[in-house]
C-alpha positions in Angstrom: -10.5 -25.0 -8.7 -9.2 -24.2 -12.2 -5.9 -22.6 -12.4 -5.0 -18.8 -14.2 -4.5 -19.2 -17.7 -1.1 -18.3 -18.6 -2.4 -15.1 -21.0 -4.4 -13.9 -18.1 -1.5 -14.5 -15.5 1.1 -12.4 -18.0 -2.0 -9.7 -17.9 -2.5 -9.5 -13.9 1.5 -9.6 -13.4 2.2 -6.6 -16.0 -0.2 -4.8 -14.1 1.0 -5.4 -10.6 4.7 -4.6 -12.4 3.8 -1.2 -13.7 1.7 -0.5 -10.6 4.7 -1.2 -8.2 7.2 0.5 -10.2 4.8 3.9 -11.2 3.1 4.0 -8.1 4.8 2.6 -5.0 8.5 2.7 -5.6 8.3 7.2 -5.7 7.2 7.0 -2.7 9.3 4.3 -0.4 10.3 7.4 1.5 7.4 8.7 2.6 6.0 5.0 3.4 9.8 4.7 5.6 9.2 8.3 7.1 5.3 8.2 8.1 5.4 4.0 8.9 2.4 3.3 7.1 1.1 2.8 3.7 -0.8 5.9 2.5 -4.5 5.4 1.8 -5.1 5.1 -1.9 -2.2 3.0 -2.5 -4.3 0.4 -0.3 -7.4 1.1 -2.0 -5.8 0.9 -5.3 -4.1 -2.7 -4.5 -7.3 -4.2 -3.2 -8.9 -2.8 -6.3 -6.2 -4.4 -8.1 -7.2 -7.6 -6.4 -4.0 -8.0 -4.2 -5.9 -8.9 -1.2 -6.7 -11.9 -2.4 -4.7 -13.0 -5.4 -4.1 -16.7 -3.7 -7.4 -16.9 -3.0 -9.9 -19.3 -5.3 -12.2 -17.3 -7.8 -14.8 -19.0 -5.9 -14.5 -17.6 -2.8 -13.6 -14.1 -4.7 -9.8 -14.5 -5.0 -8.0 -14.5 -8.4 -7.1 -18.0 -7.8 -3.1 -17.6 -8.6 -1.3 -21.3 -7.6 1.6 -21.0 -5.9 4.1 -21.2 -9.5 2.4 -17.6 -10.4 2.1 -16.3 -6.8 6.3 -16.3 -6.6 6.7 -13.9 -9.9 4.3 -11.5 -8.3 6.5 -11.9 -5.0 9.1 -11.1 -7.3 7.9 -7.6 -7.8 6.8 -7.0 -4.8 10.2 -7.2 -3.0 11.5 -4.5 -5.9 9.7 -1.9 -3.6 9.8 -1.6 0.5 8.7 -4.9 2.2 5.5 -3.0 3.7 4.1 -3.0 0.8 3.3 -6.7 0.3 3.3 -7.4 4.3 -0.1 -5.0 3.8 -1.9 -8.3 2.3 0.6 -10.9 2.7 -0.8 -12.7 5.8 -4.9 -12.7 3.6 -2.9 -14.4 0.6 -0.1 -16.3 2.7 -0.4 -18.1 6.1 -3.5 -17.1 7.7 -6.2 -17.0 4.3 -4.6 -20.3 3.2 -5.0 -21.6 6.7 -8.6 -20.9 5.6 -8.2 -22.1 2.2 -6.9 -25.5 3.0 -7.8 -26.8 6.2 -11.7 -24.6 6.6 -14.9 -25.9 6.7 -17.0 -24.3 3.5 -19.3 -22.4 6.0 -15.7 -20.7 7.4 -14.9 -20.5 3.9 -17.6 -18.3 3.1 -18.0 -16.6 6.3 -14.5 -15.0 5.7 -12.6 -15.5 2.8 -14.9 -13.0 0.3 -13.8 -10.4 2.7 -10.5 -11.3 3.1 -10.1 -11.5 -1.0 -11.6 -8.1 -0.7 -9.6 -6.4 1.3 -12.1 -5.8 3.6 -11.0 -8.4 6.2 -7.2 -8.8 7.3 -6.6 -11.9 8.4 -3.8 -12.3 11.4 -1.7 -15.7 11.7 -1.2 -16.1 15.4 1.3 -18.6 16.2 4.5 -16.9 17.3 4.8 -16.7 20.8 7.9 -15.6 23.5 8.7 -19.0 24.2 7.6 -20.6 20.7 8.8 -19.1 17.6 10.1 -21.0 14.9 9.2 -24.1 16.2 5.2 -24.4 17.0 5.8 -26.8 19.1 6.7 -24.9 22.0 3.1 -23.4 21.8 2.1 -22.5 25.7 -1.3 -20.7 24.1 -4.2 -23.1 25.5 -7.5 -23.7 24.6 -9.9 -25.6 26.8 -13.4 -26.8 26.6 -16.1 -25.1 28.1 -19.8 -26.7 26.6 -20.1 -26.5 23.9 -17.1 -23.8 23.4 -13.6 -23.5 23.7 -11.5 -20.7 26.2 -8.4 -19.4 24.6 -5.6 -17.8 27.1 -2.0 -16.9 26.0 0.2 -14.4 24.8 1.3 -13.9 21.3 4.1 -11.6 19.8 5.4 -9.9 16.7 1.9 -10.8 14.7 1.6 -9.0 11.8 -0.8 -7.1 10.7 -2.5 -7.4 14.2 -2.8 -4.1 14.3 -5.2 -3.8 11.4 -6.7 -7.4 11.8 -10.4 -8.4 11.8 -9.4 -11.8 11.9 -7.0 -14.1 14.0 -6.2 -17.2 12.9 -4.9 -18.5 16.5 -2.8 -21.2 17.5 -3.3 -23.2 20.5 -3.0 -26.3 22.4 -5.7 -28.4 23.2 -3.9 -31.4 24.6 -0.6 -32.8 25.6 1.5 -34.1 22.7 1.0 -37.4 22.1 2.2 -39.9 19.3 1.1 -38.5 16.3 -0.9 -36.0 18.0 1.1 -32.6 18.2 -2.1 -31.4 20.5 -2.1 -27.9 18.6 -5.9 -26.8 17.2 -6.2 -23.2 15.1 -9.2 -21.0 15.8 -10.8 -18.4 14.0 -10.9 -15.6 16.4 -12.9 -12.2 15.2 -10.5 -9.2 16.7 -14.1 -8.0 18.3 -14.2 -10.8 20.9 -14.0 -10.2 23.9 -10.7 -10.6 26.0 -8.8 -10.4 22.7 -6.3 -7.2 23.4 -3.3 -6.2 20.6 -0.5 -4.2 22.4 1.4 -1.2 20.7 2.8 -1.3 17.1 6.3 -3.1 17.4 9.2 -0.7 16.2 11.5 -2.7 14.1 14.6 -2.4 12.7 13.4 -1.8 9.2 10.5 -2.5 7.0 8.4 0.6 8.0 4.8 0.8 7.3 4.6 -3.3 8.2 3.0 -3.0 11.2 3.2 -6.0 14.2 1.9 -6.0 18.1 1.3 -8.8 20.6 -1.4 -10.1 21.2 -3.4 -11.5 24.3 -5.9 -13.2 24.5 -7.7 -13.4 28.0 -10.5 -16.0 28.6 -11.8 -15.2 24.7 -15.0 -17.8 24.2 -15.5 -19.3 20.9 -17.9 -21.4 19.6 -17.0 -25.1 18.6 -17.8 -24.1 15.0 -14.6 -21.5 15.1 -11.8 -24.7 15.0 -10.5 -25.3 11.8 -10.4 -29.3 10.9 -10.6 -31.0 13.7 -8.3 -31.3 17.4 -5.2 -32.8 15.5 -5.1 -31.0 12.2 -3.9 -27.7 14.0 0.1 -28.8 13.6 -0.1 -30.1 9.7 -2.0 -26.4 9.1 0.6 -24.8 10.5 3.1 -26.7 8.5 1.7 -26.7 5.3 0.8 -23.0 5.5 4.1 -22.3 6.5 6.2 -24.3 3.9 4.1 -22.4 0.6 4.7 -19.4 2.9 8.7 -19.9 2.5 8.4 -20.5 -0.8 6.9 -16.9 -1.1 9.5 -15.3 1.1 12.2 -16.5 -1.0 10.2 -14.8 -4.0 10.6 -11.5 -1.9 13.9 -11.6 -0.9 15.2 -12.2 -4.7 12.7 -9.6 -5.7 15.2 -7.1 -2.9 18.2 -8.3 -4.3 17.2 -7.3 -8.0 16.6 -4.3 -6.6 19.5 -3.8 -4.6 21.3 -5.3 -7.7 19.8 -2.5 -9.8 20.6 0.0 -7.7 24.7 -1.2 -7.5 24.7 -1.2 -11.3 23.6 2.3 -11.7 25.3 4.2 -9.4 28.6 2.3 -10.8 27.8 3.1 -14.2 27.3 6.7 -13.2 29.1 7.8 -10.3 32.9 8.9 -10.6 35.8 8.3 -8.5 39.3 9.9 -9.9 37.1 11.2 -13.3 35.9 8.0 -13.9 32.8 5.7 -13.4 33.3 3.6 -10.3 32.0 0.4 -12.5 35.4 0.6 -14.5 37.4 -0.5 -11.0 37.4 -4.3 -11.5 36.7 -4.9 -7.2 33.7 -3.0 -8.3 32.7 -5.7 -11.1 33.8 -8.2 -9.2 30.9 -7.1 -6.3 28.3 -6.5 -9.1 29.0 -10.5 -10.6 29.0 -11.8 -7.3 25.3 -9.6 -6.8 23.7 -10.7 -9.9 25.2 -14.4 -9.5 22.9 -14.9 -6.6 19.8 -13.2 -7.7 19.8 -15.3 -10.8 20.9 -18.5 -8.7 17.8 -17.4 -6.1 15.3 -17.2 -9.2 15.9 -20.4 -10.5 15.6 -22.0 -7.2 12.2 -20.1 -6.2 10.4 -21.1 -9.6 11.7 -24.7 -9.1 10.9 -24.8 -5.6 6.9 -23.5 -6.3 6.8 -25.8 -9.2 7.8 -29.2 -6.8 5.2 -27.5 -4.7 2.6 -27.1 -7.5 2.9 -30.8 -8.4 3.2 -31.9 -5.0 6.4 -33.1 -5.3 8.0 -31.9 -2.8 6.1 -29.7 0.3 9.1 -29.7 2.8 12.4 -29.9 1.7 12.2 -27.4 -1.4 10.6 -24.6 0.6 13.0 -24.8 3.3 16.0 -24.5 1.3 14.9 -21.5 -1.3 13.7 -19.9 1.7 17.1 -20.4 3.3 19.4 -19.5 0.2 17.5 -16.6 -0.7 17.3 -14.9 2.4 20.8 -15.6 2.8 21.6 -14.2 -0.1 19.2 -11.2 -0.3 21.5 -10.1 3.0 24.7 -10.7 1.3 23.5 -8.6 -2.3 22.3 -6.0 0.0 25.4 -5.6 2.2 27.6 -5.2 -1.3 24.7 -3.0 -2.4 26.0 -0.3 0.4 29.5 -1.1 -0.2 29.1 -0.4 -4.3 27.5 2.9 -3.0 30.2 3.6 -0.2 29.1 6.4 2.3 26.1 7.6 0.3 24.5 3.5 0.8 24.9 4.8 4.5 22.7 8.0 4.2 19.0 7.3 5.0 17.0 7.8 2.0 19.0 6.1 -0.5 17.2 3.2 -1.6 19.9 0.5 -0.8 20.2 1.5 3.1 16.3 0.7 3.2 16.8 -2.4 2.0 19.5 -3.4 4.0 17.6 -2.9 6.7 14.4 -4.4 5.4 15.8 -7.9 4.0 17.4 -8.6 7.4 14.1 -9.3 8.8 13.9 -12.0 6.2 16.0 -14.8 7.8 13.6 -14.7 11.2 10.1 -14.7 10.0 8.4 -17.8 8.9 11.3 -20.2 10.1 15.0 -19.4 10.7 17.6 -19.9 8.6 18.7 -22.6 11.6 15.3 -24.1 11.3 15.8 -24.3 7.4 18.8 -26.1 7.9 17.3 -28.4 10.4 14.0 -29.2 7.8 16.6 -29.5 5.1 19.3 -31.9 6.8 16.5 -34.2 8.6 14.8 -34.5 5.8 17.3 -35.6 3.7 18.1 -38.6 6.4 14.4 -39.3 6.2 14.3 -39.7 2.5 17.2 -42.3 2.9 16.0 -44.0 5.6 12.7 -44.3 3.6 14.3 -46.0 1.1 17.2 -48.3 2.5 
């Protein structure tokens, strides 16, 4: 696989800047009010390629490595969060499930029609005892012949709604000594016993939709586990640490946003005949805003280029993931004080994005699961090396 070339990268992220901005961000309301994203804006991203922009140019993808993948998550967290969640589980932790851990006969099977937009793919892990920590996984799959049997209950998948595709987590065994006992399946949303329960109704980030899902004696064949028994766990892992990496792209692309927004409506609305921006608290909340979006920037591009080189898969993701999530909360919650009662009033674009970047610090790890990856990783690296 040969990466992007810069020139064409520069190309394919003007366009997905000018799309977002001309296109998407006129019409965040009526995304927020009808909780779904209107037809030809998903017809014109998959045309665009956004189905499938992490996806190798073999398989049909554009073949974006993770370094270029974080400037378009950039952009796509200036707009509302539904926007990118439409293709952000075929790009992020269920295609590259596919991508790094599938056989080439699953490869083809599925990831043309995932890269097209034809196919949304699932990730099935999360769970009501097992969340951020797959570990906890009570999903089972057993043998049956020559297939396996999946039973369990998953919750708050995204995009299960709409899926074709589930990429499911299950154990196979008891945990053993460098055996977590966790297998992934690909599981067509056709099969039988597989059920997806209402759309979930969130705090914020209309338009993303997520469901449980159950799945009740569904037969598979053998050839629909990825890798083998004891690969499930490292899939889940790797998939999940470029996956953080991405979510800290989002959340500083919210918080440029939210930054944006601060800095007009101080430059233009008055308080006593003047601008609110020439009130020093007021600058003081706007420095403290665009100090963590440009702190958050640095780290994401540093963090995807550790990841890139191979560096560093663990520690890096974790802690852009938990910085800028963090801080995405705390720009936003200034961004509705800047605005004062109108950042209140549904409709303005900073109250939408309060809500929406909240969801940022539970999805794809904790912020307390961060900090756990971070910290034990640290002692690990010294202990390595005493």
């Amino acid at each position: 696989m040969t990466d992007v070339s810069a020139e064409d990268f520069g190309y394919v992220l003007e366009q997905v800047r000018g799309f977002i901005r001309r296109e998407v961000v006129p019409r965040e309301n009526e995304i927020m009010a009808n909780d779904r994203i209107p037809d030809d804006l998903r017809a014109a991203a998959a045309e665009m390629g956004l189905f499938g922009y992490a996806v190798p140019e073999e398989w049909g993808g554009l073949g974006l490595n993770l370094a270029q993948d974080v400037e378009l998550a950039f952009e796509f967290g200036y707009t509302t969060l539904a926007f990118r969640s439409m293709f952000g589980t075929n790009n992020g932790i269920a295609g590259q499930v596919l991508v790094g851990f599938g056989t080439d006969e699953q490869k083809k099977a599925w990831l043309p029609r995932i890269a097209s937009g034809q196919v949304v793919a699932s990730f099935a892990l999360t769970e009501p005892g097992a969340g951020s920590n797959p570990a906890g996984l009570r999903t089972r799959a057993r043998r049956d012949g020559a297939d396996w049997v999946i039973d369990g209950q998953k919750r708050f998948i995204t995009n299960a709604p709409v899926a074709g595709l589930f990429v499911v987590f299950a154990r196979t065994s008891e945990p053993a000594a460098g055996n977590p006992g966790i297998s992934v399946f690909l599981v067509p949303s056709e099969t039988p016993g597989v059920s997806v329960g209402p759309k979930d109704a969130k705090m914020g980030q209309e338009g993303a939709w997520t469901a449980d899902v159950a799945f009740d004696d569904v037969r598979v064949p053998a050839e629909a586990m990825v890798g083998d028994e004891v690969s499930g766990y490292r899939a889940a892992m790797t998939s999940l640490a470029r996956g953080r990496v991405h979510i800290a792209g989002l959340a500083v692309g919210s918080a440029q946003r939210a930054l944006d927004e601060s800095v007009a409506y101080a430059a233009t609305n008055t308080q006593g005949g003047q601008p609110i921006g020439a009130f020093q608290l007021v600058q003081a909340m706007l420095a403290d805003q665009y100090t963590g979006v440009a702190a958050g920037r640095a780290m994401v591009r540093e963090a995807a280029r550790a990841y890139v080189s191979g560096e560093d898969r663990r520690i890096a993701p974790s802690a852009a993931k938990l910085f800028c999530t963090e801080m995405a909360c705390q720009v936003a919650d200034l961004a509705v004080q800047v605005h004062g009662g109108t950042g209140y009033m549904k409709e303005i674009p900073v109250e939408r994005i309060y809500r929406d970047v909240r969801l940022l610090r539970l999805y794809e790890g904790t912020s307390e699961i961060q900090r756990l990856i971070v910290g034990g990783g640290l002692l690990k690296q010294q202990a390595a090396s005493s």
